[in-house]
Backbone as ProteinMPNN parsed JSONL, in Angstrom:
{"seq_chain_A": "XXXXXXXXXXXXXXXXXXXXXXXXXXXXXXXXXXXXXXXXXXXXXXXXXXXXXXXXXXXXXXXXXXXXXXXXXXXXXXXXXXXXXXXXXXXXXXXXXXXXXXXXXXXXXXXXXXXXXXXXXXXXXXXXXXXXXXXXXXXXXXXXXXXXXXXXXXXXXXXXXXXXXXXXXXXXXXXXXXXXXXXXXXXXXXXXXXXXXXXXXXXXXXXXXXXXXXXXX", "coords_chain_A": {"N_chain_A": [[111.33, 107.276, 87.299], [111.045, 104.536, 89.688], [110.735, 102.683, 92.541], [108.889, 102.152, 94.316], [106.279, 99.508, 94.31], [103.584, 99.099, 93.711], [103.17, 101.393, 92.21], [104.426, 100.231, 90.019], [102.802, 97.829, 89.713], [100.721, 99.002, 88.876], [102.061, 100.494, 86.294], [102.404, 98.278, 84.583], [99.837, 97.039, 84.325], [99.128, 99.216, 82.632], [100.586, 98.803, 80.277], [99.559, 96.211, 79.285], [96.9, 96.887, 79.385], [97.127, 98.567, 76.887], [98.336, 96.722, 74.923], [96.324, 95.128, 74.771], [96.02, 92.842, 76.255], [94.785, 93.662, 78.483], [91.861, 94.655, 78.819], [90.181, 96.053, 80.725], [91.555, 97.008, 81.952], [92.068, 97.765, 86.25], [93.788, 100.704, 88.037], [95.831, 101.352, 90.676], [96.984, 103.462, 91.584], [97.745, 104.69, 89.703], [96.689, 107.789, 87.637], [94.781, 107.612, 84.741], [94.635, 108.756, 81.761], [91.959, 108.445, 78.869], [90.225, 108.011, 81.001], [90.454, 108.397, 84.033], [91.607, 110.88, 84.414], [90.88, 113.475, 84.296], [88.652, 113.677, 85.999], [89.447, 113.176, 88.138], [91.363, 114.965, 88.971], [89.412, 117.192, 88.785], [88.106, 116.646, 90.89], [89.689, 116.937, 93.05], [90.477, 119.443, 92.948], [87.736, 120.683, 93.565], [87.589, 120.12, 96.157], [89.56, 121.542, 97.267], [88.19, 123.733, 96.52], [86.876, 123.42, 98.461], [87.383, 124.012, 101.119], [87.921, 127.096, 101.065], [88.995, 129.877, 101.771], [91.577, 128.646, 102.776], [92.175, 127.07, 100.736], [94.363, 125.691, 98.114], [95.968, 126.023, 95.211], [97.804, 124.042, 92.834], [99.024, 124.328, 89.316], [101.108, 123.332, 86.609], [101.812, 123.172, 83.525], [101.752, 122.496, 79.802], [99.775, 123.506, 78.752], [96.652, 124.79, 78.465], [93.081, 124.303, 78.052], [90.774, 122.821, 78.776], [87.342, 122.904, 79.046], [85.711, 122.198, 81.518], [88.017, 121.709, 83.356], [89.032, 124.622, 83.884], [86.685, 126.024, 84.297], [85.847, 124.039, 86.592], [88.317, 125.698, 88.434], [87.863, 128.241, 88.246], [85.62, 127.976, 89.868], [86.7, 127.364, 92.459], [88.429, 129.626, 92.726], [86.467, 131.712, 93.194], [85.208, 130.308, 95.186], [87.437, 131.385, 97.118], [89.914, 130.247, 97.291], [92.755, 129.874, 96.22], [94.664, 129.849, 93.572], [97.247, 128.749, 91.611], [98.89, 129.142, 88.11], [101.053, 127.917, 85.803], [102.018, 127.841, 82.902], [103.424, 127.055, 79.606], [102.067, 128.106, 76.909], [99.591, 127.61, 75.62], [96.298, 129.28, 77.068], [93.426, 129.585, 78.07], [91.957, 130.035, 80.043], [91.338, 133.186, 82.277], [92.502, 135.077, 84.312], [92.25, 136.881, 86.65], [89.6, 138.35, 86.856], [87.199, 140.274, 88.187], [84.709, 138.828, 90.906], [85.229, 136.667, 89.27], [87.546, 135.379, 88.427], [89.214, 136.207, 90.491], [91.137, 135.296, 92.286], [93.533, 134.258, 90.953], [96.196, 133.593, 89.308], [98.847, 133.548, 86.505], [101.224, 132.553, 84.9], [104.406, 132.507, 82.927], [107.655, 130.591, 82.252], [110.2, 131.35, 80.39], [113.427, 130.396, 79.227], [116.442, 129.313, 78.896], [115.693, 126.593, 78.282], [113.519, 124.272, 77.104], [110.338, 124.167, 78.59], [108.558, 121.807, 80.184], [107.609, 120.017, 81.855], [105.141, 118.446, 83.63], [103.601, 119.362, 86.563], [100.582, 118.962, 89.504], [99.414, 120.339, 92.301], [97.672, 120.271, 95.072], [96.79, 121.56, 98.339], [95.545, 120.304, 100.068], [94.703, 120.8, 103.088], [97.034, 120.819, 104.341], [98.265, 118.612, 104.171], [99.344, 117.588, 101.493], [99.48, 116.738, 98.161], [100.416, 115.822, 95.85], [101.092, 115.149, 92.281], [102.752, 113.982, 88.843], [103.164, 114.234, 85.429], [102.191, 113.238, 82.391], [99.891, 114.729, 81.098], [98.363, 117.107, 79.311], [96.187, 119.87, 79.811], [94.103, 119.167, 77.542], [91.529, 118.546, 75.725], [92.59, 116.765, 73.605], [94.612, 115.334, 75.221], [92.988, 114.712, 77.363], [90.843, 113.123, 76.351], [91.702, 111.271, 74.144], [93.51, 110.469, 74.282], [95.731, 107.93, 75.355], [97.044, 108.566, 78.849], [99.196, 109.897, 81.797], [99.253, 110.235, 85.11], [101.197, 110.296, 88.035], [101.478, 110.065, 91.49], [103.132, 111.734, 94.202], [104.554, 110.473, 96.678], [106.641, 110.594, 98.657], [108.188, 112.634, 101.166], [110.432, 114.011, 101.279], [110.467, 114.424, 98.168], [108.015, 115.874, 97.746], [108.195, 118.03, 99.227], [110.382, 119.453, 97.794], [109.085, 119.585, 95.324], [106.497, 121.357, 96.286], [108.437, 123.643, 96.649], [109.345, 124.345, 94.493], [107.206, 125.137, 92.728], [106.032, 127.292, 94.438], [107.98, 128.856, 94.242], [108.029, 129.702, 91.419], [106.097, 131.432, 91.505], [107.283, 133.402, 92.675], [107.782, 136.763, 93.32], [110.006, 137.607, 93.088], [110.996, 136.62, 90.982], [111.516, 136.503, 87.39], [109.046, 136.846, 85.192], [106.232, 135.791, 82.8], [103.389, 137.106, 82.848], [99.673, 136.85, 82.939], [96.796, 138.709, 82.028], [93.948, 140.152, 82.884], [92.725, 140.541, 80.529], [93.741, 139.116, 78.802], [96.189, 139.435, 77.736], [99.296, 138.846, 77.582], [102.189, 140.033, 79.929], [105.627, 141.3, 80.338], [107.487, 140.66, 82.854], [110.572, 141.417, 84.495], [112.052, 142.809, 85.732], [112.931, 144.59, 88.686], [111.706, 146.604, 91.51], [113.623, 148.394, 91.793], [114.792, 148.417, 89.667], [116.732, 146.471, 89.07], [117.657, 143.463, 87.584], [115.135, 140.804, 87.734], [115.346, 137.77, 89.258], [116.249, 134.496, 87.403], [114.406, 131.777, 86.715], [115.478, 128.976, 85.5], [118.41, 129.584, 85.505], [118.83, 129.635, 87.788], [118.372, 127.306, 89.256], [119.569, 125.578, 87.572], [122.068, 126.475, 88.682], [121.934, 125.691, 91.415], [121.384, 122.962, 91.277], [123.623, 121.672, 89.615], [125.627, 122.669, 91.721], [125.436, 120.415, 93.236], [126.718, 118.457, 92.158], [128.827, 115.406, 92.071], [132.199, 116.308, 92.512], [134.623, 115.606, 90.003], [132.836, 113.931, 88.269], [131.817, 113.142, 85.366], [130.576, 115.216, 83.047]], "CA_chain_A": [[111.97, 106.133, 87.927], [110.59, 104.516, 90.943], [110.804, 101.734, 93.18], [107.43, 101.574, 94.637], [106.083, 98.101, 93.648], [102.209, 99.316, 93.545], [103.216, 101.588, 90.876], [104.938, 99.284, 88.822], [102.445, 97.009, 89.094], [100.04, 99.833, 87.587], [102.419, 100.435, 84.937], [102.302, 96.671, 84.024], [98.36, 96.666, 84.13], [98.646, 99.756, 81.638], [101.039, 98.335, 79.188], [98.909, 95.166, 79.115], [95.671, 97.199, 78.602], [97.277, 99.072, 75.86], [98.913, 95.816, 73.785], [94.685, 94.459, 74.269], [95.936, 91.87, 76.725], [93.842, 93.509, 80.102], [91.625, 96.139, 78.231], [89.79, 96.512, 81.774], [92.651, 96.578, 83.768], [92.365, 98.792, 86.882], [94.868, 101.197, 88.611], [95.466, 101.372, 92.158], [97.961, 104.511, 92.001], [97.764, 105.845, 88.466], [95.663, 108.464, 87.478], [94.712, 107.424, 83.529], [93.577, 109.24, 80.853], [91.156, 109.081, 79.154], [89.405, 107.437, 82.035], [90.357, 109.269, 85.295], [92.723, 112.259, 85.094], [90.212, 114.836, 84.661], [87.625, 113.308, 86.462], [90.107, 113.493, 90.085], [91.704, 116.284, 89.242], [88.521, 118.076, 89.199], [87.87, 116.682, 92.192], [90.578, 117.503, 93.878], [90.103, 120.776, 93.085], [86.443, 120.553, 94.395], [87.891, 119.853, 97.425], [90.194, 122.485, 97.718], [87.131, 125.194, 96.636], [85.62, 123.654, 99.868], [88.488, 124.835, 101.914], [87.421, 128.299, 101.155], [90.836, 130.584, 101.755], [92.258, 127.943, 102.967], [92.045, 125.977, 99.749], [95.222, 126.17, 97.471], [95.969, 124.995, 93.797], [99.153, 124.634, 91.65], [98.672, 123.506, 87.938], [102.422, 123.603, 85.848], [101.054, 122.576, 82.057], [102.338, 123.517, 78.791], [98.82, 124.345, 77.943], [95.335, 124.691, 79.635], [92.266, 124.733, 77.787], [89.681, 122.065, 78.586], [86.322, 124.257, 79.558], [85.748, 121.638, 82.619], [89.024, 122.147, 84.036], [88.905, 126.1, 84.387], [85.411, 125.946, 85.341], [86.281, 124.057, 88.267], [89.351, 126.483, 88.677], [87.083, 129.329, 88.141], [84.19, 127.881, 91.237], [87.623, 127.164, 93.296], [88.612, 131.164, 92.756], [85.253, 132.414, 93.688], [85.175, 130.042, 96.716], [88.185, 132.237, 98.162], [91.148, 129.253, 96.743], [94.16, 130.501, 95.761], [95.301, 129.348, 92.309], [98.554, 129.366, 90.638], [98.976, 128.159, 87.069], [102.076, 127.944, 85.459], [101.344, 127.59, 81.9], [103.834, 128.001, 78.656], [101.894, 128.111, 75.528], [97.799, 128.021, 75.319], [95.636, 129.49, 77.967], [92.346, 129.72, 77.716], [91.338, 130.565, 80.972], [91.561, 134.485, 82.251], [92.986, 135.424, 85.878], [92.009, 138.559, 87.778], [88.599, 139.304, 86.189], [86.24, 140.47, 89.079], [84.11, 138.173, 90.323], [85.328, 135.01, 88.56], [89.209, 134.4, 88.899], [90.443, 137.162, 91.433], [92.711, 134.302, 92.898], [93.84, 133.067, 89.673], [97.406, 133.702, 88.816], [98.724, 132.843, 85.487], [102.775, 132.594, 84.54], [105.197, 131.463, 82.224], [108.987, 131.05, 82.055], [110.496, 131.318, 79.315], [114.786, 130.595, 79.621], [117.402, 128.546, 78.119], [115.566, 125.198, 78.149], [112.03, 124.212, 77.056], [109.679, 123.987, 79.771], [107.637, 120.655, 79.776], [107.045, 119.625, 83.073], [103.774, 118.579, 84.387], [103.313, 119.395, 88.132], [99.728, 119.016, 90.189], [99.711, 120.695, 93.415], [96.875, 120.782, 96.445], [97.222, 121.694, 99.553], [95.039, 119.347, 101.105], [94.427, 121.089, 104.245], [98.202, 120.932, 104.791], [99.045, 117.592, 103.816], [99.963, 118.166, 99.927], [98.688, 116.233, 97.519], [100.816, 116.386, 94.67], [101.084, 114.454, 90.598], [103.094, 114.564, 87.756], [102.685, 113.335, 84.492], [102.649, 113.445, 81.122], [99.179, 114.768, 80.22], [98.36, 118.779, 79.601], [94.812, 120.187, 79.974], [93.384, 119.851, 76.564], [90.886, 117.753, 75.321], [93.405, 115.799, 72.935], [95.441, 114.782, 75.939], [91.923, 114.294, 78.285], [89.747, 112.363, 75.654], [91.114, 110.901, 73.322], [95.015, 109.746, 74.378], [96.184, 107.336, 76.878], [97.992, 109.488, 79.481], [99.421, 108.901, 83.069], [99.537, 110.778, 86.468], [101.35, 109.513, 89.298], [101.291, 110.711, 92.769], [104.308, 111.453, 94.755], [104.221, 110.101, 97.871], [107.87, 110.43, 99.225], [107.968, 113.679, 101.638], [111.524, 115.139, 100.541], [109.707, 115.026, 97.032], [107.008, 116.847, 97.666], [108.77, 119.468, 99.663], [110.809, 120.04, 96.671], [108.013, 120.364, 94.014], [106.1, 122.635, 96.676], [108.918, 124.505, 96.971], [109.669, 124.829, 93.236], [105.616, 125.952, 92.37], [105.838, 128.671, 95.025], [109.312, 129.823, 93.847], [107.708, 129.948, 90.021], [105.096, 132.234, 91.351], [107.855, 134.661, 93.821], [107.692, 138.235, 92.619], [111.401, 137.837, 92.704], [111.471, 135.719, 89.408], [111.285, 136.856, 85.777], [108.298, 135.753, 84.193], [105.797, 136.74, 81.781], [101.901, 137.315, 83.21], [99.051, 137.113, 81.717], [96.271, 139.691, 82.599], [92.253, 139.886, 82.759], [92.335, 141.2, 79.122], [94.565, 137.943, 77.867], [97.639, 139.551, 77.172], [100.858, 138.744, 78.485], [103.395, 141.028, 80.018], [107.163, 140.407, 80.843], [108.28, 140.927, 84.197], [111.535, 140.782, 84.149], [113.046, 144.249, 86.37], [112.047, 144.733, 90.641], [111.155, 147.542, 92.049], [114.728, 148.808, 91.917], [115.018, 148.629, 88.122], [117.446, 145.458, 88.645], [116.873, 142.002, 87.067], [114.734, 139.958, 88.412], [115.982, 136.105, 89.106], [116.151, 133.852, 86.375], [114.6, 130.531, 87.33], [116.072, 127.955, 85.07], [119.502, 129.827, 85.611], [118.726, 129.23, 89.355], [118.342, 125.817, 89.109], [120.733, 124.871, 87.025], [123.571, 126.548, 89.872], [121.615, 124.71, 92.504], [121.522, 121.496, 90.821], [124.943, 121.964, 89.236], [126.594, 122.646, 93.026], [125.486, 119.122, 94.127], [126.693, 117.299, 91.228], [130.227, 115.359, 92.787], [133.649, 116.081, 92.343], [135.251, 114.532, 89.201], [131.266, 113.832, 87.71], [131.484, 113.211, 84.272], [129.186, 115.599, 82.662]], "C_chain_A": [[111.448, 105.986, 89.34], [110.771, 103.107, 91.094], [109.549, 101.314, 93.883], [106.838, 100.404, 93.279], [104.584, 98.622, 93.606], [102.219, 100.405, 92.401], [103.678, 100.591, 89.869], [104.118, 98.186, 88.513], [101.094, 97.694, 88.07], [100.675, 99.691, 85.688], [102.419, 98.984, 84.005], [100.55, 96.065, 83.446], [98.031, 97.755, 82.72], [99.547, 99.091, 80.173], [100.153, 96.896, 78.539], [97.362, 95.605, 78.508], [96.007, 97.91, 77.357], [97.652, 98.105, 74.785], [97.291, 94.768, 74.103], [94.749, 93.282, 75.188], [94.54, 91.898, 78.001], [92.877, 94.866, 79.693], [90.46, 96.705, 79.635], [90.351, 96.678, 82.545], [92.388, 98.239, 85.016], [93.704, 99.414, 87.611], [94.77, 101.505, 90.07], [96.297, 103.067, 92.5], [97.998, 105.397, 91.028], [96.66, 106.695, 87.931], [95.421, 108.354, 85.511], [93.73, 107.627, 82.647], [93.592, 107.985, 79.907], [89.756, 108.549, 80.44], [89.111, 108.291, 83.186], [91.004, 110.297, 85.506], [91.876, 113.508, 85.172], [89.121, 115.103, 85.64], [88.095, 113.995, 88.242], [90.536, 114.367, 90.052], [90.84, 117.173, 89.623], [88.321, 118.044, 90.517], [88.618, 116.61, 93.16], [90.659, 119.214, 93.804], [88.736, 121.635, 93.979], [87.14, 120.886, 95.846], [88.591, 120.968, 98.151], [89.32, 124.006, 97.79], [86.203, 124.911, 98.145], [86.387, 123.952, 101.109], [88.39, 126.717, 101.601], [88.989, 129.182, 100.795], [92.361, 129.936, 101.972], [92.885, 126.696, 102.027], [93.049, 126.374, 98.915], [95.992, 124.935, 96.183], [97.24, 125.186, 92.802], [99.029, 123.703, 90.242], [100.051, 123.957, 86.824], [101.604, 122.686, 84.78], [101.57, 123.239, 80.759], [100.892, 123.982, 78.213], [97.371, 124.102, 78.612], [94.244, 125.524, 78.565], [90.832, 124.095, 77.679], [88.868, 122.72, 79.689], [86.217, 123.617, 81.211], [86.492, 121.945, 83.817], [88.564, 123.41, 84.821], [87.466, 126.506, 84.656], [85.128, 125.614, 86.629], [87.355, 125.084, 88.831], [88.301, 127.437, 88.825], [86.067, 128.917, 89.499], [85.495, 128.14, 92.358], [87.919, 128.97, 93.815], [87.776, 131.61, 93.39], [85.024, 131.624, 95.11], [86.056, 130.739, 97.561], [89.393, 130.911, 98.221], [92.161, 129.764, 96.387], [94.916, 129.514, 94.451], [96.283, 129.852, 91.68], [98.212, 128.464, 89.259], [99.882, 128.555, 86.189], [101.675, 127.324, 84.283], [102.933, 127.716, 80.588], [103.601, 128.157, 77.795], [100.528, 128.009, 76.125], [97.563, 128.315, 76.846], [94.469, 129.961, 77.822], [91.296, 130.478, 78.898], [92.065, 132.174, 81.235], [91.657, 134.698, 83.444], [92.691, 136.677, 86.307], [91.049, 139.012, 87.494], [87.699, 138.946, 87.592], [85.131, 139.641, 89.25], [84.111, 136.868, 89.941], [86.897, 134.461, 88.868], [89.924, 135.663, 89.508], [91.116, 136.392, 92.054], [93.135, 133.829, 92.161], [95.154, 133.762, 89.311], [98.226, 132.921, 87.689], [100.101, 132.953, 85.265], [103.259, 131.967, 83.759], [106.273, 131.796, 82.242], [108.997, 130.562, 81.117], [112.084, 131.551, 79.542], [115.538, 129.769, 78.242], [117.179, 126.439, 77.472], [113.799, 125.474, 78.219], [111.275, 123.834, 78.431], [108.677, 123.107, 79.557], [107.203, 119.534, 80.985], [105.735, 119.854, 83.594], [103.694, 118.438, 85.898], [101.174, 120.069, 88.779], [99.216, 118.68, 91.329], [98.437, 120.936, 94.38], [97.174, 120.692, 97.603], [96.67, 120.751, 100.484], [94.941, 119.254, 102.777], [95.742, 121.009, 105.189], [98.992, 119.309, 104.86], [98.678, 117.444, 101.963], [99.859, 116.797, 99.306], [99.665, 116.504, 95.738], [101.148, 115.509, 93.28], [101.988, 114.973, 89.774], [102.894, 113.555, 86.991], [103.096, 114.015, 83.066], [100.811, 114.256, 80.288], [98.659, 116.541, 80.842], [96.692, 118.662, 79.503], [94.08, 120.686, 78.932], [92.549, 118.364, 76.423], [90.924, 116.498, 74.141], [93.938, 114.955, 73.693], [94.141, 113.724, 77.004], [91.117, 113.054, 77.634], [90.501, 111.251, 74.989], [92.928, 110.453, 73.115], [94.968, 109.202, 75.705], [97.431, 108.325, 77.735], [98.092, 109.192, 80.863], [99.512, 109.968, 83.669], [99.725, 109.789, 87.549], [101.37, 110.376, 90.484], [102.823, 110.592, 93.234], [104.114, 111.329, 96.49], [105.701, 110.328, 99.351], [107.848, 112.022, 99.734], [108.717, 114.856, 101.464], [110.633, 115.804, 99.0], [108.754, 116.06, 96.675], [107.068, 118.107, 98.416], [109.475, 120.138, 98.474], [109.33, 120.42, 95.8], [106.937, 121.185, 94.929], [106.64, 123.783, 96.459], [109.244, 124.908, 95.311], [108.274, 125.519, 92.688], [105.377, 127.022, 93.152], [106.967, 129.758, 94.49], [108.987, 130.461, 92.563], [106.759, 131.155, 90.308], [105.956, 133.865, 92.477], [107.846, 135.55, 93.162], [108.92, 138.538, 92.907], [111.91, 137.39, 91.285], [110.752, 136.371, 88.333], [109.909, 135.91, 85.729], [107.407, 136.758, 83.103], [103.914, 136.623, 82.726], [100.82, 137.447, 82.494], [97.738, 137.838, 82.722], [94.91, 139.46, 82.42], [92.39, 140.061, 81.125], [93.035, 140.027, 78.076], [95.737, 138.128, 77.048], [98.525, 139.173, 77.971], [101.866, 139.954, 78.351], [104.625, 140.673, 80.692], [107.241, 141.664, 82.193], [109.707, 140.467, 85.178], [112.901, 141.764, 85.011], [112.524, 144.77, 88.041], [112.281, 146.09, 90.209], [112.159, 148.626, 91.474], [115.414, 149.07, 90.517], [116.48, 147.544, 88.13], [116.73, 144.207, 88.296], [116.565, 141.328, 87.784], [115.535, 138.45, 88.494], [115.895, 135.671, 88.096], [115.705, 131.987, 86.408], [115.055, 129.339, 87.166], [117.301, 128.462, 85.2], [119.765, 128.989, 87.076], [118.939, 127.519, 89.619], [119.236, 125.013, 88.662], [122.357, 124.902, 87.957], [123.318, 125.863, 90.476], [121.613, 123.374, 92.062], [123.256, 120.845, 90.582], [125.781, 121.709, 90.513], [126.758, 121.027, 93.631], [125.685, 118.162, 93.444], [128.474, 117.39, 92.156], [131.241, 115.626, 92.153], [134.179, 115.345, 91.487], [133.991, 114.564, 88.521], [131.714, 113.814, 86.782], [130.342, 113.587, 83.883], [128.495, 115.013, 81.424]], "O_chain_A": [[111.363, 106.94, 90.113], [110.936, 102.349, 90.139], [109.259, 100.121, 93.98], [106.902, 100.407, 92.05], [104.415, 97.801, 92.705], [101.275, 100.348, 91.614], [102.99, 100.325, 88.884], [104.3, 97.524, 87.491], [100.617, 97.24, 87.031], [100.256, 99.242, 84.621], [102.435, 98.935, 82.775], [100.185, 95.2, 82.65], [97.141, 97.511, 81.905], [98.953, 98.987, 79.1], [100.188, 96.66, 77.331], [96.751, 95.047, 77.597], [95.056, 97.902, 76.576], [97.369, 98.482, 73.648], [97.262, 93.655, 73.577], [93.755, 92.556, 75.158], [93.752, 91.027, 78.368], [93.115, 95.969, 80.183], [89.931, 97.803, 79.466], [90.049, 96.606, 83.737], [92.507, 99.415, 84.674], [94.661, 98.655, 87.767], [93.718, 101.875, 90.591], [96.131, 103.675, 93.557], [98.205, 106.6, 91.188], [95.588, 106.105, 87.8], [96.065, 109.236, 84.943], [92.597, 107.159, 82.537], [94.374, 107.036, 79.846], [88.568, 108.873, 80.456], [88.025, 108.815, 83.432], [91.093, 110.758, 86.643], [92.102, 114.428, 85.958], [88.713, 116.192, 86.044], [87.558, 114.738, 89.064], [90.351, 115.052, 91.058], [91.09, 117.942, 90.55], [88.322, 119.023, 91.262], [88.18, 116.181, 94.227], [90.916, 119.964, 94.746], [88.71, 122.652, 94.672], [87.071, 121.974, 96.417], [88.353, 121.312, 99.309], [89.485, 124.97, 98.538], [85.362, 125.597, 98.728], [85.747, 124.126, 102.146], [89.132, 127.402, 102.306], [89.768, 129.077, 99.848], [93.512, 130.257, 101.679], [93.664, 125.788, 102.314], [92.938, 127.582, 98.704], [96.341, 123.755, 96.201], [97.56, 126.198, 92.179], [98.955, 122.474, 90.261], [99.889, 125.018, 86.222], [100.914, 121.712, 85.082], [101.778, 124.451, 80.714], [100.858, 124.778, 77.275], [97.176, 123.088, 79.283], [94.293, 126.713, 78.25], [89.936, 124.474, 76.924], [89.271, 123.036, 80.808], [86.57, 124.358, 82.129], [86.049, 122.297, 84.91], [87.979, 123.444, 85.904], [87.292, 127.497, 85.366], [84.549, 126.244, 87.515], [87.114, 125.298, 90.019], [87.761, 127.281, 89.92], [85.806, 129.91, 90.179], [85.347, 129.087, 93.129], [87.686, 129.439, 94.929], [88.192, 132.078, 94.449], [84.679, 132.275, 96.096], [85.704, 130.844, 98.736], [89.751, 130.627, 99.365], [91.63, 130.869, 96.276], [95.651, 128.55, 94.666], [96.38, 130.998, 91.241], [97.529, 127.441, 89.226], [99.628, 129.635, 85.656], [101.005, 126.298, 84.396], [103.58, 128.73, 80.847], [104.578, 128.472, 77.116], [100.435, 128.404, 77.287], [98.271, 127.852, 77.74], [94.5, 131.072, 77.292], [90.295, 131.177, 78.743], [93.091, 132.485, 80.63], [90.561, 134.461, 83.951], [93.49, 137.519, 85.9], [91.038, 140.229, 87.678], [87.499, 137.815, 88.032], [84.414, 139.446, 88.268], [83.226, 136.048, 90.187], [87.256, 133.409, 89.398], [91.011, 136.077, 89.105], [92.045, 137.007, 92.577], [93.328, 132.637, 92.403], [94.876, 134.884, 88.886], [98.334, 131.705, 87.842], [100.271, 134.105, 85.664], [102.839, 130.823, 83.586], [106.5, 133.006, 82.254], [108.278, 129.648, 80.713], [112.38, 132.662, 79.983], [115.23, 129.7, 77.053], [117.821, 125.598, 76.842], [113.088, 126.254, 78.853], [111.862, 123.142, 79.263], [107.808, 123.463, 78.761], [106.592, 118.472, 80.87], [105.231, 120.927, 83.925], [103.733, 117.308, 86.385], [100.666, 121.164, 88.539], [98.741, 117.598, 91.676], [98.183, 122.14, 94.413], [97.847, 119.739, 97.996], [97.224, 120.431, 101.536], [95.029, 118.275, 103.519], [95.699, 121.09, 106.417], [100.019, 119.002, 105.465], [97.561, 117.162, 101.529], [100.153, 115.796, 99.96], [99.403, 117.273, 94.814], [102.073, 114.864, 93.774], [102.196, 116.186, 89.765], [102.59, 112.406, 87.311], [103.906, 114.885, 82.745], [100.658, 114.26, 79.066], [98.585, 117.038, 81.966], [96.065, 117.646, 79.203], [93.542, 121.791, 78.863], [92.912, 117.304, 76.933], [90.061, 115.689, 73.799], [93.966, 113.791, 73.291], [94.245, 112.536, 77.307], [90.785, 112.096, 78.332], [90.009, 110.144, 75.204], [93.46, 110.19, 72.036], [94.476, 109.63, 76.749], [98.498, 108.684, 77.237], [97.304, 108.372, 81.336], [99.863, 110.917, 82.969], [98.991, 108.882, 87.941], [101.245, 111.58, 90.259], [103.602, 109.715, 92.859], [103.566, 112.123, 97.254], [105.605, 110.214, 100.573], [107.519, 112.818, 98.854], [108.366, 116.036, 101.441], [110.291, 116.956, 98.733], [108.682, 116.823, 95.712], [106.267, 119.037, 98.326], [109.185, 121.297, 98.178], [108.742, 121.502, 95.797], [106.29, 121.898, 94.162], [106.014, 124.802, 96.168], [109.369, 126.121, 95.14], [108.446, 126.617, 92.158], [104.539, 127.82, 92.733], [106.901, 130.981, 94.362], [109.443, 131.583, 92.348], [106.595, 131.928, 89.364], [105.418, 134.911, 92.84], [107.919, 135.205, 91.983], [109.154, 139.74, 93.032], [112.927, 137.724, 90.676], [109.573, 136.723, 88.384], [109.74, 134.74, 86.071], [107.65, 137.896, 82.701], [103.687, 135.488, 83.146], [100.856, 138.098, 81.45], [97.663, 137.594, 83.926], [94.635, 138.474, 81.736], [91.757, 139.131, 80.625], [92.904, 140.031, 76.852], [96.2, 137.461, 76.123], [98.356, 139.242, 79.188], [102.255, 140.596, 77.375], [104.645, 139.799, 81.559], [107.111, 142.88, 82.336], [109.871, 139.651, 86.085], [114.12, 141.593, 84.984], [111.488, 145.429, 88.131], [112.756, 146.599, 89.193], [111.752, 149.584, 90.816], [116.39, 149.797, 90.329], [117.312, 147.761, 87.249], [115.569, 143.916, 88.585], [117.357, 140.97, 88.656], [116.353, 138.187, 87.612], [115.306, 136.479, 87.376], [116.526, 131.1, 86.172], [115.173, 128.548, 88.102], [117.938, 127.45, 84.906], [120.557, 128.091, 87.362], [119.805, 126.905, 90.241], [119.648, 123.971, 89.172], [123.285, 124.095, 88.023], [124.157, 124.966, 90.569], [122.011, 122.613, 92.944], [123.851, 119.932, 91.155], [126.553, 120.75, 90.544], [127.715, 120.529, 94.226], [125.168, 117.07, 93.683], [129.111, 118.34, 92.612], [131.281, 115.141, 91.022], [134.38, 114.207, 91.909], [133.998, 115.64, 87.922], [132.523, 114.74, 86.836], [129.29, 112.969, 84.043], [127.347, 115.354, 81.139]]}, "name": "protein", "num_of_chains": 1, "seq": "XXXXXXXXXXXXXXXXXXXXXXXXXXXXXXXXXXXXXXXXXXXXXXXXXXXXXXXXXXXXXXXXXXXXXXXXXXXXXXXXXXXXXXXXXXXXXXXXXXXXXXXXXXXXXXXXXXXXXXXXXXXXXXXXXXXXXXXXXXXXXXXXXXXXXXXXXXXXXXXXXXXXXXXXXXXXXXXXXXXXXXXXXXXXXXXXXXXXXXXXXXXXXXXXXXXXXXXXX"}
């Protein structure tokens, strides 16, 4: 849901190219597969491998396996980038192998509610750069379906979904990891041998607290 009128008039140019009325129509705000989502993403990633240490990448996807993608992920790593990728089902790419993705961090939660949120996060030299959408990182979603990324432009917004892609990766939260060798392991107990956080529990109190008084749920 949005009120920006330069999206909406995207979404109006894509419904029109999809019912054959504007089959060239361009977008001024939307990122649309199979045309442009992999194309900018990459190169937004580019961008961030040319920031060196300073370069930093968050990719939330239920599945990541188009070779392009993690190739750029993989140059980004080796430039000295810092990559998170929040994943819950395919992964194709491999995090911590010497060399190729020692900044590559790989996670999944797994709670009380499916996880299906697409979030894409750069740092952009400290002004944040961030998308969501509807399309995951396979070559069904990239090629060969119409799919949308929008940008969030509103500054509360994008403090929140920073702050929710760093929280997914705190070594206070349960998750499961996945390792150079492509297994996953649950991490789910600190240091202390108590339970780690739970992040859809978390969320749901914090969300929950600020619903009003009376609220029909």
């Amino acid at each position: 849901m949005t009120s920006d009128d330069s999206i909406g008039e995207d979404l109006s140019r894509l419904f029109n190219m999809l019912s054959g009325m504007a089959p060239k129509a361009k977008f001024k705000r939307l990122l649309v597969a199979p045309r442009s989502v992999r194309s900018e993403l990459i190169h937004r990633i580019e961008a961030e491998a040319a920031l060196g240490s300073e370069g930093k990448i968050g990719i939330k996807v239920n599945s990541i396996v188009d070779e392009r993608t993690i190739d750029a992920l993989y140059h980004a790593s080796c430039a000295g980038a810092k990559v998170n990728i929040w994943v819950r089902g395919i992964c194709a790419l491999k995090p911590g192998v010497p060399g190729l993705s020692e900044n590559i961090q790989v996670r999944s939660t797994l709670g009380r509610f499916l996880e299906h949120s697409r979030i894409f996060s750069f740092g952009n030299g400290g002004e944040p750069v961030i998308y969501i959408g509807s399309a995951d990182m396979m070559h069904r979603n990239l090629d060969r379906r119409v799919e949308a990324l929008v940008p969030i432009s509103d500054p509360v917004q994008v403090k929140t979904l920073t702050k929710l892609m760093d929280r997914g990766f705190s070594d206070e939260v349960s998750s499961w990891q996945l390792n150079a060798e492509g297994q996953w392991n649950r991490v789910h107990l600190g240091e202390d041998g108590e339970p780690l956080v739970d992040l859809q529990t978390e969320l749901i109190e914090r969300y929950g607290a600020r619903r009003k008084p009376g609220r029909r749920r």
